[in-house]
N, C-alpha and C positions, 0 to 999 in steps of 0.2 A: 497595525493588525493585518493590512492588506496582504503584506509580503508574506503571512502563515496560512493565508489562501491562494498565491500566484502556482501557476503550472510554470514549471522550469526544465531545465533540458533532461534532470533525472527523476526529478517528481513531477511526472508526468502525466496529469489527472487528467486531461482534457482528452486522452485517448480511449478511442471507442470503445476498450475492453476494460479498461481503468474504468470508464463512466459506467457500462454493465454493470460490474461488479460491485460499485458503489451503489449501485442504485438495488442492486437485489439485497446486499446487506442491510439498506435505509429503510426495507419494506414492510409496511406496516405501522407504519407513520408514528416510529418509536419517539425515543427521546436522546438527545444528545450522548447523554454517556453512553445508554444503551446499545447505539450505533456504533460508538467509541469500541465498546466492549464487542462486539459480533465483528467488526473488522478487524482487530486482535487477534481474536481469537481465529477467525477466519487465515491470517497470515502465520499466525504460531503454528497451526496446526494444519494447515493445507500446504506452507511452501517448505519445500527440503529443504537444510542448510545444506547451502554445496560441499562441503567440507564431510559433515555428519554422512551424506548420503557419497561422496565422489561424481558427485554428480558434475557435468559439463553443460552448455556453456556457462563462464563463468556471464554475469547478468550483474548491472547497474541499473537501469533504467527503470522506474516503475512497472512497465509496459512490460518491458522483456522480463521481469520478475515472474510476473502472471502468467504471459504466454508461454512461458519455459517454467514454471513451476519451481522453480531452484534461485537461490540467492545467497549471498554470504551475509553475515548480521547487517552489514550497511545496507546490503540493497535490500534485504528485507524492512527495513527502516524508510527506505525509501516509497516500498508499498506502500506500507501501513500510512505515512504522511500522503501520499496521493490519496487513496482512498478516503481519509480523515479529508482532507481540502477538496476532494470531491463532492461530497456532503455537507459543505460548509462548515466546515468543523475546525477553526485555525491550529494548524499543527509546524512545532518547527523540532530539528532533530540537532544533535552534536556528538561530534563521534569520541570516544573513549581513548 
C-alpha cells in the first residue's frame, strides 16, 4: 500500500501548493470518499485540459498541473493522485 501513498517525481504531493490544496479540500474533517469526491471534482472542474482549452504550458507534474491550471488527461491524473496521497488517501493511476 505504501507505494499509493509515496510522492514521486510527477505525483508530487509533498509540494507546498499540492499540500494547500489538499488540505483546503480535506476541511472539515470529512470522510474519505467525500475528500475523494471534492478533489475530483475540484480537478474536473478547475483544471483546463490543455487540448480542450489550447492552452500552453504543456504540464506533467502534479505541482505544475496546479500552478499552471492546465494539463492533458495524464497530468490531470497525476493531480488528482497527489492530492488523493496528500490526504492519505492510497491512489495509483494507469494510462489508457
Amino acid at each position: 500500500m505504501k507505494r499509493y501513498l509515496d510522492s514521486s517525481e510527477y505525483i508530487d504531493w509533498n509540494h507546498p501548493l499540492v499540500l494547500a490544496k489538499a488540505a483546503e479540500l480535506a476541511e472539515g474533517g470529512l470522510s474519505d470518499d467525500a475528500i475523494a469526491k471534492r478533489c475530483f471534482e475540484f480537478v474536473r472542474d478547475s483544471i483546463k485540459h490543455s487540448w480542450d482549452y489550447r492552452m500552453n504550458p504543456v504540464t506533467c507534474k502534479a505541482s505544475d498541473v496546479l500552478i499552471h491550471g492546465t494539463g492533458y488527461c495524464y497530468a490531470k491524473s497525476h493531480l488528482l493522485a497527489a492530492l488523493l496521497r496528500a490526504n492519505a488517501i492510497p491512489a495509483g493511476l494507469c494510462y489508457q
